[in-house]
N, C-alpha and C positions, 0 to 999 in steps of 0.2 A: 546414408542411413538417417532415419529417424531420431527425434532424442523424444524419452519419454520424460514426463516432469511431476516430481513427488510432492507434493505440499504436506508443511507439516505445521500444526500450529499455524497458519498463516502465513510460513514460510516457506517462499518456492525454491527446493532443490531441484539441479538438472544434471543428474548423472549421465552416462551414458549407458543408456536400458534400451541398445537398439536390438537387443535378442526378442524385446518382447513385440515388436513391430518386423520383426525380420521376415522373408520369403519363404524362410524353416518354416516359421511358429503358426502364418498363414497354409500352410501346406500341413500342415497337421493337424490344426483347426478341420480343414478339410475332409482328411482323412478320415479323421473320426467319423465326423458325419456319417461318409460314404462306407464306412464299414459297421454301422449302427445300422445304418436301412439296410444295406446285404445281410446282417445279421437277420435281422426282424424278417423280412422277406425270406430267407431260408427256414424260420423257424413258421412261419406261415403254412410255405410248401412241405413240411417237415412234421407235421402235428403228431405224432410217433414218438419223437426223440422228445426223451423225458428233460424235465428242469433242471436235473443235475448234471446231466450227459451234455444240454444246451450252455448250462451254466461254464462246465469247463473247453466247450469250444470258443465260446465269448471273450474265458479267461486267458487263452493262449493266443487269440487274434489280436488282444490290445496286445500283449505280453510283448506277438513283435513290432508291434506298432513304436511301442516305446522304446524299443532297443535301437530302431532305426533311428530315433529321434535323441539318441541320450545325451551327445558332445552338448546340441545347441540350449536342451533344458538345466544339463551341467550347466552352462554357460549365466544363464538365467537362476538359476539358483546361488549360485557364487556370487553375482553382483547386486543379489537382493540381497541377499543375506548381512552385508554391509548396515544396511538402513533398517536393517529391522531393530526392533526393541529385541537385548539378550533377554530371554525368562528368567527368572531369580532364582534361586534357591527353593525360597518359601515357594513360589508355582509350583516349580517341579516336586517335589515333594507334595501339594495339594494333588496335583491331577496322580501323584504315585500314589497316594490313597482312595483316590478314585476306584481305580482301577483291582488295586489287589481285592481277596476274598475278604469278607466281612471279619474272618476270623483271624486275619492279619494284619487289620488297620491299624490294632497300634503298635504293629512294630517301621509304618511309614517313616519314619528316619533311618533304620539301620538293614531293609532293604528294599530294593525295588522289584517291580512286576518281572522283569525281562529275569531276576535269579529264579522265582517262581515257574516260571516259563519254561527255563532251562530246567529245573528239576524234576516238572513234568512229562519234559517230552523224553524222559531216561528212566522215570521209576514209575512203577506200579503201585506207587503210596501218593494218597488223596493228601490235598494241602485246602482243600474245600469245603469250608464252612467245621472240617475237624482236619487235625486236632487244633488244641489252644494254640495261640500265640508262640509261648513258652516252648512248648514240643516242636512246633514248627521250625522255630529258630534253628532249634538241635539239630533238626533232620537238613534243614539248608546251611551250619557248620560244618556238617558230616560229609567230609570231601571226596569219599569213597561210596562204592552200592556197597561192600562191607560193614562198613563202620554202620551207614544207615540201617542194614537190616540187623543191625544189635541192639538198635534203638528199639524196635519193635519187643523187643525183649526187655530191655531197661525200664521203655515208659510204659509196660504195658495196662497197669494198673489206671496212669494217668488218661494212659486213650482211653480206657474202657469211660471212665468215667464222664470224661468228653462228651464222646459218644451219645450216652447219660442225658447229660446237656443237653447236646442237638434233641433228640428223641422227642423229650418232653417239650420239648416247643412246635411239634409238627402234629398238629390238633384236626387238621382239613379230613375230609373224608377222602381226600389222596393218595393220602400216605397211612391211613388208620392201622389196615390190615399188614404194611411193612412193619411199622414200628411193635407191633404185636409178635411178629415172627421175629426182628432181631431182637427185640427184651428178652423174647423163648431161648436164645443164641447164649445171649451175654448170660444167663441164669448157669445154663449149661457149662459156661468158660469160668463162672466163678464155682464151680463143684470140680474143678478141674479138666471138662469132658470135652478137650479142647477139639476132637477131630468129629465130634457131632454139633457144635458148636460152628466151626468152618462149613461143613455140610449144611448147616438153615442159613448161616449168610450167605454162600454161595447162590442158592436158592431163590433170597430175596433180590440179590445183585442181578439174577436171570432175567427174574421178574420184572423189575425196573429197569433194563433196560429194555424188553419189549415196550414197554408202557410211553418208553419217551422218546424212543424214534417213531417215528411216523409212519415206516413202513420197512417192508422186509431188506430190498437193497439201503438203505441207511444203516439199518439194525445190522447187517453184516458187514457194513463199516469199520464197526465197530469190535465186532469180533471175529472178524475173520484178518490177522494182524500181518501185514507187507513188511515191508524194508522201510518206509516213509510211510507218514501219518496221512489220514486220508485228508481228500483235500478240500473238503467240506469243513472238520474243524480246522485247517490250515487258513479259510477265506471265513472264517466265521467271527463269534467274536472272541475277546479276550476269556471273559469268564468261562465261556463255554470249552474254549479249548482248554482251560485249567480244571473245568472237571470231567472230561471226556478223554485226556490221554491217559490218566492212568490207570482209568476201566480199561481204554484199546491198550497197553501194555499189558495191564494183568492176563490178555486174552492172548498171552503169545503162542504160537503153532505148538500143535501136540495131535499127532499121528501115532496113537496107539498099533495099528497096525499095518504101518509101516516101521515097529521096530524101534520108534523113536523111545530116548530113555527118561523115566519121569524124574523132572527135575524136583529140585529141596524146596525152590524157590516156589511160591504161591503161585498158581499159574488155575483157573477157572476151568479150563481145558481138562488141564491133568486131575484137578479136584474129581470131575465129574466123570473120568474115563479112565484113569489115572490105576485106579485100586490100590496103591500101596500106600503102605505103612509111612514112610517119610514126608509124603506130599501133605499129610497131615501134621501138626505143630503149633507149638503155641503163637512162634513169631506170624508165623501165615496166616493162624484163625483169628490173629489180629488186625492184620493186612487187608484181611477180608471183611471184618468187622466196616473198617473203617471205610471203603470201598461202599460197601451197602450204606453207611449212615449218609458219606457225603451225600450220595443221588437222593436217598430221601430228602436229605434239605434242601436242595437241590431242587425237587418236587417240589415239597412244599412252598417254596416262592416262586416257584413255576405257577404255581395254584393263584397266590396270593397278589399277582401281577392279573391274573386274569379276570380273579373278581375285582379287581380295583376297573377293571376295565369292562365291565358289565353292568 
């Protein structure tokens, strides 16, 4: 076997890194290759199969690709890992600010993206661009979907006002005609009118989300909700999966006639097909609330990315 040799500083180490010279890593080199042009060339003869359909055969060809190859890149990772510089503290913490929603950054020491992550891919409550910091915190303390949905109830004063917040910063001609229909909303939830109030957020959460998928199989993604998360936010990015799962959660199955029973729980489905009295509520028309503001802001730097780039 080969040795490979690291210079650092000027100084020459010689571990033995013969995995990355190995017969494996050469044959997988390879591979690639030749499953990159069969790809391209099927998607040639193939002009039919849409990008996303093309997208997840691409993702399951590397998938086994890699699984055949895992001992020798385990191998190869293990013994770099040795020389590499550990990241500090202060890094990781920077790039964890990176990463979480704007409306989290200062809580970058006491948590990270991946809790975010987790409490997205389980609740129906936006951690996106709303609410504040402060509420945030509470709802990612809150170690139960119980306790959280009393937070809705607790803070709800605080979300509203959030809300509030975000609204008045989203100026673009974007998002003009949302921000007008949820101010209509929140007018309504502060006279008490909470199940006409959930009724225009619902409405504006419709609306935005046709507006920002791209087309119909995306947009049913989105709401039309499986056992696992589709797998377009699964390969997408961070931000985006933190504010698309808890639209695709609030969109859980509701088969009105097929008998199904309408849940307590806020659910866009049952809002709209729903007709009872319970699906309507204060903690819900909040839920809802905050659903509709996150995508407008959301929008709105959707917007705001684009003329920077015009």
């Amino acid at each position: 076997m080969n040795e490979f040799k690291l210079k650092f500083a000027g100084n020459s180490l010689t571990p033995q890194f013969t995995p990355l010279l190995s017969p494996e890593i050469h044959a997988l080199t390879g591979d690639i290759i030749r499953k990159n042009e069969s790809l391209i060339a099927f998607n040639a003869l193939n002009p039919v199969v849409n990008s996303s359909r093309m997208g997840a055969i691409a993702s399951e060809t590397f998938a086994q690709l890699f699984e055949q190859y895992r001992p020798p890149l385990q191998q190869i990772r293990e013994q770099i890992s040795e020389f590499l510089p550990k990241p500090s503290k202060q890094a990781f913490r920077g790039i964890n600010r990176i990463l979480l929603p704007p409306n989290l950054r200062p809580l970058y020491e006491e948590i990270t993206i991946q809790q975010v992550v987790n409490f997205v891919e389980t609740e129906g409550i936006p951690l996106y661009v709303v609410p504040s910091a402060s509420i945030a915190l509470r709802f990612l303390n809150a170690d139960t979907h119980a306790k959280r949905r009393k937070l809705l109830n607790a803070c709800s004063s605080q979300i509203v006002e959030d809300c509030e917040n975000v609204l008045s910063g989203c100026v673009s001609n974007s998002t003009t005609s949302h921000v007008f229909l949820v101010r209509d909303g929140i007018a309504a939830w502060k006279q008490g009118n909470y199940a006409s109030a959930q009724a225009v957020f619902t409405v504006s959460l419709d609306a935005l989300v046709t507006e920002l998928t791209p087309g119909k199989e995306q947009q049913q993604e989105i709401t039309r909700h499986k056992e696992s998360a589709p797998e377009s936010l699964k390969q997408g990015k961070i931000t985006t999966y933190c504010v698309w799962m808890p639209v695709y959660n609030a969109h859980s199955a509701f088969w009105k006639r097929r008998g199904n029973v309408v849940p307590r729980e806020y659910s866009r489905h049952a809002t709209v097909h729903g007709g009872v009295k319970w699906q309507f509520s204060k903690r819900n028309c909040i839920q809802s609330l905050m659903l509709a503001t996150s995508l407008i802001g959301y929008k709105e730097q959707q917007y705001a990315v684009q003329e920077k780039h015009t």
